[in-house]
C-alpha positions as CSV (number, residue, x, y, z in Angstrom):
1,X,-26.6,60.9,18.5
2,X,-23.7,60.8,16.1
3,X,-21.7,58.7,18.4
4,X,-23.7,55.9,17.7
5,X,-23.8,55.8,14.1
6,X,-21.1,53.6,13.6
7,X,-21.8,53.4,9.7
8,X,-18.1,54.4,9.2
9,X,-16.0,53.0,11.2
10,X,-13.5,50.7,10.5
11,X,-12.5,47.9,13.1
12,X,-9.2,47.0,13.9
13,X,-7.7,44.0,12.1
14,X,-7.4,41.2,14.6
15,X,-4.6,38.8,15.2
16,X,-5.0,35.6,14.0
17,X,-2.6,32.8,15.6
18,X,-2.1,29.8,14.3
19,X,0.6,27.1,15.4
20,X,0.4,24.2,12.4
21,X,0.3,20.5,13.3
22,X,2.8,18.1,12.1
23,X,2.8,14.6,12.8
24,X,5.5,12.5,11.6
25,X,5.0,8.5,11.6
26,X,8.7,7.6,10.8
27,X,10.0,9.8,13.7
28,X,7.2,8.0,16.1
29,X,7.8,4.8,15.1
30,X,11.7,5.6,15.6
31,X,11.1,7.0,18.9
32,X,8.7,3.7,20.2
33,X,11.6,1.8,18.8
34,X,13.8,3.5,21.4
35,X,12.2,3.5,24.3
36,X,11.4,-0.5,23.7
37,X,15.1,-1.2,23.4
38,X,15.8,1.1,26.5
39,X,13.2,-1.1,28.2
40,X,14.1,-4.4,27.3
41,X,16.6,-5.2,29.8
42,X,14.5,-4.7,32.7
43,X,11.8,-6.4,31.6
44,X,10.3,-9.8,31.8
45,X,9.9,-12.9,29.8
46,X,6.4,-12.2,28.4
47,X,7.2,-8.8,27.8
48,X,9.7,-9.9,26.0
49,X,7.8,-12.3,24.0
50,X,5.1,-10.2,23.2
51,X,7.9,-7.8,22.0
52,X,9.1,-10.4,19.6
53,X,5.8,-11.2,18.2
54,X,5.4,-7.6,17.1
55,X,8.8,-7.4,15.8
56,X,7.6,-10.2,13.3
57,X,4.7,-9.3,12.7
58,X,6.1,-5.7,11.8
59,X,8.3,-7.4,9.3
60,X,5.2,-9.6,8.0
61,X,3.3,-6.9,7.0
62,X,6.0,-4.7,5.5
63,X,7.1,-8.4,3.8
64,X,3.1,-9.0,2.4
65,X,2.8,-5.0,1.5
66,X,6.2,-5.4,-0.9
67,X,4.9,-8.6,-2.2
68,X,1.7,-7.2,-3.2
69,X,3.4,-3.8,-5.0
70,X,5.3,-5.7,-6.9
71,X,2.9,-8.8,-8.0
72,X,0.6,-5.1,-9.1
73,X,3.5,-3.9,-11.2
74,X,4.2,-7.3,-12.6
75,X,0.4,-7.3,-13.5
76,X,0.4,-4.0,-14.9
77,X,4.3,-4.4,-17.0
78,X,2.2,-7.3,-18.5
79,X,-0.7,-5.5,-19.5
80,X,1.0,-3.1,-20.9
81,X,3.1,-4.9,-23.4
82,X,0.2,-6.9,-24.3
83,X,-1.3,-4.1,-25.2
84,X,1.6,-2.8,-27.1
85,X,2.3,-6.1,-28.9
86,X,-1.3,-6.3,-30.0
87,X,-1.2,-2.5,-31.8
88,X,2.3,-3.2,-33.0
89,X,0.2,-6.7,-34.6
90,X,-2.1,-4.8,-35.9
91,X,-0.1,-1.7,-37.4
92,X,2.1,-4.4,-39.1
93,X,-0.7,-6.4,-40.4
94,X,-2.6,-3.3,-42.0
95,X,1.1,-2.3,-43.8
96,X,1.1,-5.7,-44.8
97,X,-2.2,-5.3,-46.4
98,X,-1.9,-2.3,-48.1
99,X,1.1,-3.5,-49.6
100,X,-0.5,-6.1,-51.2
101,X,-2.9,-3.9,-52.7
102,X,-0.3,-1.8,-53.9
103,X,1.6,-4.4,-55.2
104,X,-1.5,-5.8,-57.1
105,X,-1.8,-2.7,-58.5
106,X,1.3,-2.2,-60.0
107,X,0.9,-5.9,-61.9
108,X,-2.6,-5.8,-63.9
């Protein structure tokens, strides 16, 4: 009867195995590159040709995705200063004032 109270007992840890996942596009990309230049002299025109047209279009869109990061920083540079030449405007303009006032002041 007492054997199957098993209020008390502890269980045995259990292993737990885990074997992470890493995927690396730079080292896939370099190893496609690879195997399509170990390729290309045994293979024909239109492979060739279709190779071609995915070498420029690789080089289009990493040409288009530099255009566009820069033409966003270019935005932002302006932005920014605008924004700083406005409060620097402003700061100057209320010195400006209040030394009028002082000024005025001084002189009844």
């Amino acid at each position: 009867m007492l054997e199957r109270i098993k209020f008390m007992k502890v269980n045995k840890s259990r292993r737990f195995d885990y074997t992470p996942r890493y995927y690396d596009e730079r080292k896939e990309r370099i190893n496609n590159m690879i195997k399509a230049y170990d390729t290309e002299s045994e293979s024909t025109p239109t492979e060739q040709q279709a190779r071609l047209r995915e070498k420029m279009q690789s080089s289009w869109a990493m040409e288009s995705s530099y255009t566009k990061q820069s033409r966003s920083a270019n935005i932002r540079l302006i932005i920014i200063l605008g924004a700083l030449l406005l409060g620097a405007y402003y700061i100057l303009d209320y010195v400006d004032i209040f030394a009028a006032e002082v000024i005025d002041l001084e002189n009844p």
